[in-house]
N, C-alpha and C positions, 0 to 999 in steps of 0.2 A: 578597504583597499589593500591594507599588509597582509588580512588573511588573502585575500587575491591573489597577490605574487607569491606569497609562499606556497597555494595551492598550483599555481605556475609551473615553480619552480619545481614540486615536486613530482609533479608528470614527467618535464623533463629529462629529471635525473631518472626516473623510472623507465621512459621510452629510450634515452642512452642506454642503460643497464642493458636493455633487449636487443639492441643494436649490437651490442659487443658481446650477446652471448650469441646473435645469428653468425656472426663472423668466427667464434670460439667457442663450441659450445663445451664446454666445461664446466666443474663443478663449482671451480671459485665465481664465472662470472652468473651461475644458474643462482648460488646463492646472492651476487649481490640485487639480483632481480627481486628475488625476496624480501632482501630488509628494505631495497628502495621502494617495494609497495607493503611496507608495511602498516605506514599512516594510509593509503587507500582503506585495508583491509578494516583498522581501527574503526577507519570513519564509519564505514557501510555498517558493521556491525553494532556500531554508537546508534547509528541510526533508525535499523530495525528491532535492539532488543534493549536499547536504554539504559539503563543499570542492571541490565541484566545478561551481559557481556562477561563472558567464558573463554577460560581454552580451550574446551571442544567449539563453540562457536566462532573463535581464531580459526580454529586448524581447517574448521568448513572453506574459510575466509582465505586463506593457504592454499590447501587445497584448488579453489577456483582461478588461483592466481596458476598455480603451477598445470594447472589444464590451459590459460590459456596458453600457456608459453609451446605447450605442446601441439596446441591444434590450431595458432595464430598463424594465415595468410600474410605474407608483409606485403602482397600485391593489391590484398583488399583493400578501399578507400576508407576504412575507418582506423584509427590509430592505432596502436597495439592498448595502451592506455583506456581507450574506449573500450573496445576487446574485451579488456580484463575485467575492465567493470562492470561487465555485464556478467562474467563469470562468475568473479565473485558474489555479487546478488544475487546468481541463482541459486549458489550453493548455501550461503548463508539466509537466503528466504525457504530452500527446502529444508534446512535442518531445523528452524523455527519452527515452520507448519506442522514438521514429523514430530518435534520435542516439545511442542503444544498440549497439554495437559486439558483443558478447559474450552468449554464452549464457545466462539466469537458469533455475536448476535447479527442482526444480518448488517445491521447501520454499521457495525464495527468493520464487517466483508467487507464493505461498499467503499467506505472512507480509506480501508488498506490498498485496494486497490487501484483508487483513483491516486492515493500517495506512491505507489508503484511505478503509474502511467507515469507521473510529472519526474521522476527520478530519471525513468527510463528513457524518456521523452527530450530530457536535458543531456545526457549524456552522447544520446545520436545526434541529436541537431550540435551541440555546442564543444562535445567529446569534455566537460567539466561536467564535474559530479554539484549537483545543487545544492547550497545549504541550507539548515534547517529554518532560517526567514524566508529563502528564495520558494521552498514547499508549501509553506504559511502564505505567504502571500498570492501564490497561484491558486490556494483552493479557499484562500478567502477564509483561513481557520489561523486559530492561535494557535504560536508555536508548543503552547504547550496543551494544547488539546491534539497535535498532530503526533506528540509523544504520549500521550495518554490512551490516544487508539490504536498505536503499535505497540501498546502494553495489553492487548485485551486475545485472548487465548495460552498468555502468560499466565495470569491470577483469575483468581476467581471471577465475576462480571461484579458481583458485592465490592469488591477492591477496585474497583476503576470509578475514576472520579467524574464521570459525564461532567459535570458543570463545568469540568476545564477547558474542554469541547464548545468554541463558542465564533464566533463568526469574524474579525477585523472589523470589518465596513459594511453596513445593509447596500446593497444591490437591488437596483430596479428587477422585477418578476423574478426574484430569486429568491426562495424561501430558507434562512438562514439556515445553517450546519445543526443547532440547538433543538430548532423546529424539527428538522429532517429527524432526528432522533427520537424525538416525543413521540410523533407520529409511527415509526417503528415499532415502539415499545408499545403504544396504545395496538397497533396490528397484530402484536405476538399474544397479546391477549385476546385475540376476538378467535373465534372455534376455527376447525382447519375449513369449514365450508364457509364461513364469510369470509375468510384469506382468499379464499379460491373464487370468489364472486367479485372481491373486492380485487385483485388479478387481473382478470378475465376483462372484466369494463374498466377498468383506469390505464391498467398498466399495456393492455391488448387493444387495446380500440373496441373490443364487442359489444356487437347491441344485445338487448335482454334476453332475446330470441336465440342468438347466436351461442350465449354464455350456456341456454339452457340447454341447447344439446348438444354442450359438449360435456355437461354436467350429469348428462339423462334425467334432470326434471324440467318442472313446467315451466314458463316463461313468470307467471304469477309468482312461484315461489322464489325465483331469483328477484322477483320486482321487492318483497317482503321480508326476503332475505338481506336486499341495498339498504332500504329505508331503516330496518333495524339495525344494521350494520354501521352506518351515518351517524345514526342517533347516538349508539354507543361513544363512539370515536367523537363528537363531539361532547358529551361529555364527560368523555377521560381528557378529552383535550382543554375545557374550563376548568376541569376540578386541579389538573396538575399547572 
């Protein structure tokens, strides 16, 4: 509840700050826009790069702040606050992607993104930035496996901890955060033409027929291509 109104509080002095630079726009009140969003700026970049929060990853975070000041409508219905926070994410999520050194695997894609939606998704509906329980709790993942998969295009994949990657509460027909992982990893193992089989029928709806000519082979070898595909994947999925 105290982080609440201090998170409150700090919009408002921030959406003031913007108010009194649309009336003056000068350079005392452009900066005080700046330091009033400066814990925004902290938080987003806490959030996307962990401990590994820079002053070029500030300045992106800056940056996005002072574009919104530049190109915020005050007739639009979203707040200047909202606004901003969307800026700053973008800039501080492109600087990430571009200063990404290492490969993120696809589960790693998948879970950044959906961490993205609920962010994004909280600040339009509710114009408050979400905390890091409030993201955990929406995807049904531990807080510290939701910092663990914002770490992966950072370090190595060898350096990322999967097992911190793990689900709160089992969910009826919903195959845990841990499982979805396994199963990827068992995927990036199997040749690029069982990915493409294994695709085509789960993830496309196609029947055997359909998968094979899109494939240009026979409807048989896609039937032989499933079954040994399955088999694999089952057990990679016992053994580990």
């Amino acid at each position: 509840m105290d982080s609440d109104r201090q998170h409150s509080a700090q919009t408002l002095e921030l959406e003031e700050a913007f108010n009194r630079y649309i009336h003056k726009s000068d350079e005392r009140n452009l900066h005080q826009i700046m330091e009033s969003g400066r814990r925004l700026v902290y938080h987003f970049a806490k959030l996307y790069a962990h401990e590994r929060v820079t002053e070029d990853l500030l300045q992106c975070g800056y940056e996005g702040l002072l574009k919104a000041v530049h190109r915020y409508d005050p007739h639009r219905e979203a707040t200047f606050c909202t606004y901003a926070s969307h800026c700053i994410i973008g800039e501080i999520r492109h600087h990430i992607r571009k200063e990404a050194t290492y490969c993120r695997p696809v589960w790693a894609v998948e879970l950044q993104k959906q961490i993205d939606r609920v962010i994004e998704t909280a600040i339009t509906e509710t114009g408050e930035t979400p905390t890091l329980s409030e993201i955990a709790d929406k995807l049904n993942v531990q807080e510290g496996g939701i910092l663990e998969a914002q770490r992966a295009g950072w370090v190595p994949l060898d350096e990322l901890n999967v097992h911190k990657i793990r689900h709160i509460h089992y969910r009826n027909f919903e195959l845990p955060i841990e499982d979805k992982i396994a199963l990827y990893q068992v995927l990036e193992m199997l040749s690029d033409l069982q990915r493409k089989v294994i695709y085509l029928l789960f993830f496309r709806d196609m029947t055997q027929t359909e998968a094979a000519d899109q494939l240009g082979i026979s409807q048989r070898k896609v039937s032989r291509i499933l079954q040994k595909s399955l088999a694999e994947i089952a057990k990679r999925m016992s053994v580990g």
